[in-house]
N, C-alpha and C positions, 0 to 999 in steps of 0.2 A: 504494500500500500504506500502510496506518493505522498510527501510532507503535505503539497498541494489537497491531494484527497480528504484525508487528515484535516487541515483546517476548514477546508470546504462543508466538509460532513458535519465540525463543530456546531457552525456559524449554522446551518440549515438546520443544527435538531433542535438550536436556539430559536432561532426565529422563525420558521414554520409553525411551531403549534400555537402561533400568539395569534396566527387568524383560522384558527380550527375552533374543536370544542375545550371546555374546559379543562385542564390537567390539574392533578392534586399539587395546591399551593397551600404552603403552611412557612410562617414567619415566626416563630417565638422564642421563649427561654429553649425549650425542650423540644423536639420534634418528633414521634414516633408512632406513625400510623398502624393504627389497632390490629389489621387485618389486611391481606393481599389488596394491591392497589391496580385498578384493571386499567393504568393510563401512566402517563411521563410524571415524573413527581421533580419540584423545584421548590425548594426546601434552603432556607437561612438560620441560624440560632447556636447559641450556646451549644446544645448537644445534637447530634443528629443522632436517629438510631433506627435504623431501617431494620428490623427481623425477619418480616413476612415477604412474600415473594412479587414483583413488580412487571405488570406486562406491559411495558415501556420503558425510555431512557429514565436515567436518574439525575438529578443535576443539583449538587449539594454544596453551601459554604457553611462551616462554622468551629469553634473552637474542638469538637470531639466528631468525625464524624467516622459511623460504623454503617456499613452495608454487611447483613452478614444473610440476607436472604435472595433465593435465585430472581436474576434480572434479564428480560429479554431483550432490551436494547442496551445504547453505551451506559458509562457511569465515569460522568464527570465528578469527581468533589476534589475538595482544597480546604483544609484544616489546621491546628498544630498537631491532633492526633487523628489519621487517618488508618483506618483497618477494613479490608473487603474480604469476606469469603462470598460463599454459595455456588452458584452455576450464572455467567455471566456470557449473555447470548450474544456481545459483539464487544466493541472496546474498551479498555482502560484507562481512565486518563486523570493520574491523583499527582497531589501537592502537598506537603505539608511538611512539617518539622520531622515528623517521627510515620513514616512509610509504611504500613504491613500487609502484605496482599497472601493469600491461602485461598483464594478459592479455586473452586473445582476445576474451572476452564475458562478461558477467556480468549477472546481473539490477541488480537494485537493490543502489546502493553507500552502507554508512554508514563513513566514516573517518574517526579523528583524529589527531594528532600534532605534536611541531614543525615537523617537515618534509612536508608531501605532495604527492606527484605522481601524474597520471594520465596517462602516457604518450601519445605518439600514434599507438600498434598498438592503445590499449583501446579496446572498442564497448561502452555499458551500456545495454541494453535497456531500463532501467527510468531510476529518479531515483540522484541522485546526495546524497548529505548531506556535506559535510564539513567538518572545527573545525580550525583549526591556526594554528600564526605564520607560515609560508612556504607557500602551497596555490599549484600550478601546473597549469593541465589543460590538456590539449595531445589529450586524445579524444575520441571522436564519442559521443556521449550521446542516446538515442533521445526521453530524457522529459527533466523540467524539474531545477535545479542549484541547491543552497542550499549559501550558501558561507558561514564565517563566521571573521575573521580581519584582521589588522593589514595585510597582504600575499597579494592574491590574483592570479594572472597568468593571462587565460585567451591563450591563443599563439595563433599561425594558425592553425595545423593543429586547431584544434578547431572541432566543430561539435555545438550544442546545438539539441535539435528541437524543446523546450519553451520554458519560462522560465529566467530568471537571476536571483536572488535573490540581494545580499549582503548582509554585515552587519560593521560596522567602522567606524573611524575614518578610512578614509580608501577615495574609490572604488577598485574594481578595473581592472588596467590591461587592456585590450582589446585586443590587437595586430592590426595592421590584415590582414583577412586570414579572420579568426576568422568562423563562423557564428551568427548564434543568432537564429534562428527564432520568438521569442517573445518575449515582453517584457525588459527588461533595468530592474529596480528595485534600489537600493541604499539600503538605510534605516543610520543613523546609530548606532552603538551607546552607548546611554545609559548607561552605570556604574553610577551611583547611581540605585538606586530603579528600574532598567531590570527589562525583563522576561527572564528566562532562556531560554534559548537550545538547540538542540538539546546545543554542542558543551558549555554549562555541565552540563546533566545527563550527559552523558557523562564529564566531567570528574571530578561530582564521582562518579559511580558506581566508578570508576575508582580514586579514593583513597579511599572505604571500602573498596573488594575489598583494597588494599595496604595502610590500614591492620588489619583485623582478620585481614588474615595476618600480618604484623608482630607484632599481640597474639600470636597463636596461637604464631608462631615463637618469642619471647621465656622462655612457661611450658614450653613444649618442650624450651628448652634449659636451663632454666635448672633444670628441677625435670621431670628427664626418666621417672625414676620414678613419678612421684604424676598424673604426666599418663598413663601408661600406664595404671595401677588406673584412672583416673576414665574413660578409653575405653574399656576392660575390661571396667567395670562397667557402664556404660552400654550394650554389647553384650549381657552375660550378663544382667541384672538391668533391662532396659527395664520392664517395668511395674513394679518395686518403687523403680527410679529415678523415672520421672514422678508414682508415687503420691508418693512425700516430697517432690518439689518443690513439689506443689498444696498437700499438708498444710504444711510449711515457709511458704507464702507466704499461706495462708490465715489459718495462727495468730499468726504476726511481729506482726501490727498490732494485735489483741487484745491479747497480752501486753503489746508498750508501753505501750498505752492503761491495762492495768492498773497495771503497776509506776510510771506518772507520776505516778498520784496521792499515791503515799508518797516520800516525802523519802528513806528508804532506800533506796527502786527506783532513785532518779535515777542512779546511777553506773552500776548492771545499763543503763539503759536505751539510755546512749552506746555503753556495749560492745556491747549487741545488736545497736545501728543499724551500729554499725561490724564488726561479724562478717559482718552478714547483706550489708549493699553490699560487703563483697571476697569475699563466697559468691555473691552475683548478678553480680558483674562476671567471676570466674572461667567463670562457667557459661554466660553467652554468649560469651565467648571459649573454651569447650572445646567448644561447641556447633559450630563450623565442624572442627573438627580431630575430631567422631565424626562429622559429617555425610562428612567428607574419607575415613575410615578406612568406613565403610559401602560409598560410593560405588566405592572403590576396590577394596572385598573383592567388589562384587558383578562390577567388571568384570573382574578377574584370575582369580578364582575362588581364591584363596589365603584358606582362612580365617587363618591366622597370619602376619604382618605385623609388621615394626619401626613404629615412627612416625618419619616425615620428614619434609621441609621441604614435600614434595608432596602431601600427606597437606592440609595447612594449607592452600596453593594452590589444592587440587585444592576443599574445604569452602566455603572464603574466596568460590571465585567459585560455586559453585552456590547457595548460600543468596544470595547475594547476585540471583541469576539469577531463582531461586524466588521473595522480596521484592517482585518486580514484578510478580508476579500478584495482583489484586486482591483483599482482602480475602481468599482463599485462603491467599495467598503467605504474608500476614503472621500466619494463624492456623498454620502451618507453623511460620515461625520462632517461635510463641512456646512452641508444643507443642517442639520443639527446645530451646530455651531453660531451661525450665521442666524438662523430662527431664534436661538436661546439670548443674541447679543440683540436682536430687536423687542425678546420679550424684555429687558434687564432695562430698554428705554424707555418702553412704554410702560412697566413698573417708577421708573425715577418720575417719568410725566406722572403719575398719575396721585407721586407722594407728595410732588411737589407742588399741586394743585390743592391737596388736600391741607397740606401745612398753610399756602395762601388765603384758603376761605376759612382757615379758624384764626389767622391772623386779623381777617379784614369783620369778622365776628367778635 
């Protein structure tokens, strides 16, 4: 399967079912649906804990997340504690501090983390990808293994039907015992000036999603009001928001152009530049938090909604998801972008009218 494929397949399990029927959404402390779930489950919180067996994807963020029952489509999560077993009907695709995968079967595996392990009950049909500081595989792997990592231990009990591919400072330890069926190459990881790596774009995919939910979190709380009108508005007033954004970004560079040539404009011109970068910086950071608030209206079916920290999360990683589609993704975020910088003026219009008539009252 092509890295192409791979993210293609992400971005469509994501965003396909938000114009279908409903899928089980659940945002709380705790997450743990009582009984078999006969559809895609997207799922935020504290604890995740999936038992019972799911006939669709699974798409999971939070501080513990467990799959431990069978799944017929992929299972995305990303945690500090992540742990999968059961019978999983197509791919794998986890993150977190501390890695445990045991289940039964799974197609193609992409993992990262400080810690990863592939027990020796897992069978992966497909390849295996994984980035980490501590990687130990101890499973039977049908295809070829690309490791990448300071510390990789393949155990006895594994047997690999393809290749072995590592990448690091130092070889892989092999324990005597162990199978693999194909070639075994170890290339050298060059630091400086080296070529990037599956686990480095993972990496950094991973701290853009946490840093612009971070941004997102930050205006949320901090100015929890003016964030509501500018989602608000961006909901009720989508085309009068995206037209001011294009007009707004169309005329900025004109006017400067004009007011530089006069000695008097120069002061106008600093403030404008400085108006307009913390109105474009706002506006793609409130761009994940209505992408999050859309997303979420369409899977709950709740049009009235607080704004939360999930809202962010939920934005943070779809756009993020979307970004990866070619030349598509990125004309997406900027129509996002550009609509969220005309919601962010027609919120200031509309504070600033309000503050005028309690003044002249």
């Amino acid at each position: 399967m092509s890295r192409s494929t791979v993210v293609i397949g992400i971005v469509i399990g994501l965003v396909a079912p938000l114009s279908v029927g409903a899928a089980y959404f659940s945002t709380a402390n705790t997450v743990a649906p009582a009984e078999e779930v006969v559809d895609d489950i997207y799922a935020a919180g504290q604890r995740i804990d999936i038992r019972h067996g799911v006939q669709g994807d699974v798409y999971a963020v939070g501080d513990s997340v467990s799959v431990a029952g069978s799944v017929t489509g992929d299972v995305v999560v990303g945690g500090n504690l992540v742990s999968i077993a059961g019978i999983i009907g197509d791919d794998v695709f986890a993150g977190g501090d501390i890695v445990e995968l045991s289940f039964e079967r799974a197609d193609d595996v992409f993992a990262v983390g400080q810690f990863v392990t592939l027990s020796d009950a897992s069978r992966v049909e497909g390849d295996v990808y994984v980035g980490g500081q501590n990687i130990v595989l101890a499973g039977q792997v049908a295809g070829s293994v690309r490791a990448r990592g300071p510390e990789i231990t393949i155990t006895s009990s594994a047997t690999i039907e393809g290749d072995l591919i590592t990448y690091g400072d130092q070889k892989p330890t092999i324990e005597e015992g162990a199978t693999i069926k194909g070639t075994v190459e170890h290339r050298v990881a060059k630091f400086p000036g080296r070529e990037p790596g599956a686990r480095d774009y993972i990496l950094r995919w991973v701290r853009s999603v946490v840093s612009w939910f971070v941004a997102a979190l930050v205006l949320l709380y901090l100015l929890p009001r003016f964030t509501a009108v500018v989602v608000g508005v961006a909901q009720r007033r989508t085309g009068a928001s995206l037209g001011l954004g294009v007009l707004w970004l169309a005329l900025v560079v004109p006017i400067l152009a004009l007011l530089a040539v006069t000695i008097v404009g120069l002061p106008l011109v600093l403030v404008i530049i400085f108006m307009t970068g913390t109105v474009v910086a706002a506006g793609i950071i409130y761009s994940h938090l209505i992408l999050g608030t859309w997303v979420m209206r369409r899977l709950t079916k709740q049009t009235s909604q607080v704004l939360t920290w999930q809202h962010a999360i939920v934005g943070a990683f779809v756009l993020k998801m979307i970004s990866l589609i070619p030349v598509i993704g990125w004309v997406v975020v900027v129509v996002l972008s550009v609509l969220a910088i005309g919601a962010v003026l027609l919120a200031l219009n509309s504070k600033l009218r309000v503050s005028g008539s309690s003044k002249t009252t």
